[in-house]
N, C-alpha and C positions, 0 to 999 in steps of 0.2 A: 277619741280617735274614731275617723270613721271607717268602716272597713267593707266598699263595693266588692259583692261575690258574685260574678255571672252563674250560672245556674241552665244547663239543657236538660236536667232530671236524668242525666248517665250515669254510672257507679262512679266516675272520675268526679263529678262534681259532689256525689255524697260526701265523696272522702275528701274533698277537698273543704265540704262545711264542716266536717268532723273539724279538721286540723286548723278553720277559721275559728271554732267555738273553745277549741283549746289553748289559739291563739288569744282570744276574747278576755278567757279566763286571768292568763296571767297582765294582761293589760287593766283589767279593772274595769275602769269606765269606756269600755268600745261601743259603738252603735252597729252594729252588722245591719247592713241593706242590702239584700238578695236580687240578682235583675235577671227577670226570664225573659229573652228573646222570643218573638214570634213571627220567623220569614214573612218577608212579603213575597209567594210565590205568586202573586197575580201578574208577575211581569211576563211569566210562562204563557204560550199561545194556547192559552184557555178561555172556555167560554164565560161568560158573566156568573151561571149556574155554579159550574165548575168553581171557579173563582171563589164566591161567598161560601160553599161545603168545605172547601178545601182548609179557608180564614177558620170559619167557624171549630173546625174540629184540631185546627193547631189550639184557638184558644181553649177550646176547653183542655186538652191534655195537658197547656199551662196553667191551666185553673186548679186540675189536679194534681199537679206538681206542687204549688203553690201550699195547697191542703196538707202533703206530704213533709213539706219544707218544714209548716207550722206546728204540725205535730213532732216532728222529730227535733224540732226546739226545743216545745214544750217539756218533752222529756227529760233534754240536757238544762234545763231552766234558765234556757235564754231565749229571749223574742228577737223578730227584724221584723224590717218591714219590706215586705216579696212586692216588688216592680213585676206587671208586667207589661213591655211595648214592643210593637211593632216594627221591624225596618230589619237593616242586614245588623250581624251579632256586634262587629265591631265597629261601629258606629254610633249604635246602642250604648255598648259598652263606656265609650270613651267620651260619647255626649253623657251620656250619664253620671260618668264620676265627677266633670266639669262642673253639672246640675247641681250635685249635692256636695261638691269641694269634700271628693274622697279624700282621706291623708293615702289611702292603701288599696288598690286593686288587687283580691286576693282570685286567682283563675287558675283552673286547672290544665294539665301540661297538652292534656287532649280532652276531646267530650263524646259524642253521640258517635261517631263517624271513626275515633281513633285516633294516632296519628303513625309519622312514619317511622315509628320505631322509638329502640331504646336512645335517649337521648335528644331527637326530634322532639320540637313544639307541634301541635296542631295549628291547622291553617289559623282559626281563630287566636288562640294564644298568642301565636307568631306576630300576628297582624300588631294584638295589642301592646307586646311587648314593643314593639319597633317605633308605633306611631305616639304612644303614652307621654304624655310630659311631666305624669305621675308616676310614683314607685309603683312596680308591680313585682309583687310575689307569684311564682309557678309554682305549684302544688305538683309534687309527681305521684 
C-alpha cells in the first residue's frame, strides 16, 4: 500500500507521520512517500532578487525538513522517500498521489498556519479532501 504524507515540518504533520508510521506498522508492507511543498511566491510583486532569496531559502528549510523527516524514520525503523516540489500545496499534493497511484493520502487536519478551530479542516486539507478522487485520511 502506498501511503502519500504531505508534510509543511508543523507539530501537526509530526504527529500525523507518527500516526502514518504506526499505521505502516500494522499494514506490513506500506511504502510511505513524504511530499514537501515549496510556494511559488514569485507571483508576489517582487523583484527578480527578491524572488530567487525568497526560492532559495524555502528550499533549503525543506531540505532541512527533509533531514529531519529521515532521521526521525530512522529511529522508528522505517524509510520513505521525502518529495520535494514546487507549486501551490494542493495541486502538489493531488498531482502527486496521481504520479505515484497513492492507495491513501494521509494529511493532517491543519499545518503551518493552523486552522479554524476544533473540528475545521485547514484550507489545505479542506481543498484536498473535496477535490481527491483518492481516499484521504485526516489526522487531528
Amino acid at each position: 500500500m502506498k501511503l502519500l504524507v504531505p508534510h509543511d515540518g508543523s507539530d501537526q504533520a509530526y504527529k500525523t507521520l507518527d500516526e502514518v508510521v504506526k499505521l505502516a506498522g500494522k499494514l506490513g508492507e506500506a511504502e510511505i512517500i513524504v511530499l514537501i511543498v515549496v510556494p511559488d511566491l514569485c507571483l508576489l510583486d517582487v523583484g527578480i532578487d527578491e524572488c530567487k532569496s525568497i526560492t532559495d531559502t524555502l528550499h533549503k528549510e525543506a531540505e532541512g525538513i527533509r533531514e529531519k523527516i529521515k532521521d526521525k524514520l530512522a529511529g522508528s525503523g522505517f524509510s520513505a522517500e521525502v518529495l520535494i516540489k514546487p507549486g501551490s500545496a494542493e495541486d502538489c499534493i493531488l498531482d502527486s498521489s496521481d504520479e505515484i497511484k497513492a492507495d491513501l493520502i494521509v494529511i493532517g487536519a491543519g499545518g503551518k498556519h493552523g486552522h479554524g478551530g476544533r473540528g475545521a479542516l485547514g484550507s489545505v486539507a479542506h481543498k484536498v479532501v473535496s477535490r481527491s478522487s483518492r481516499s484521504v485520511l485526516v489526522i487531528r
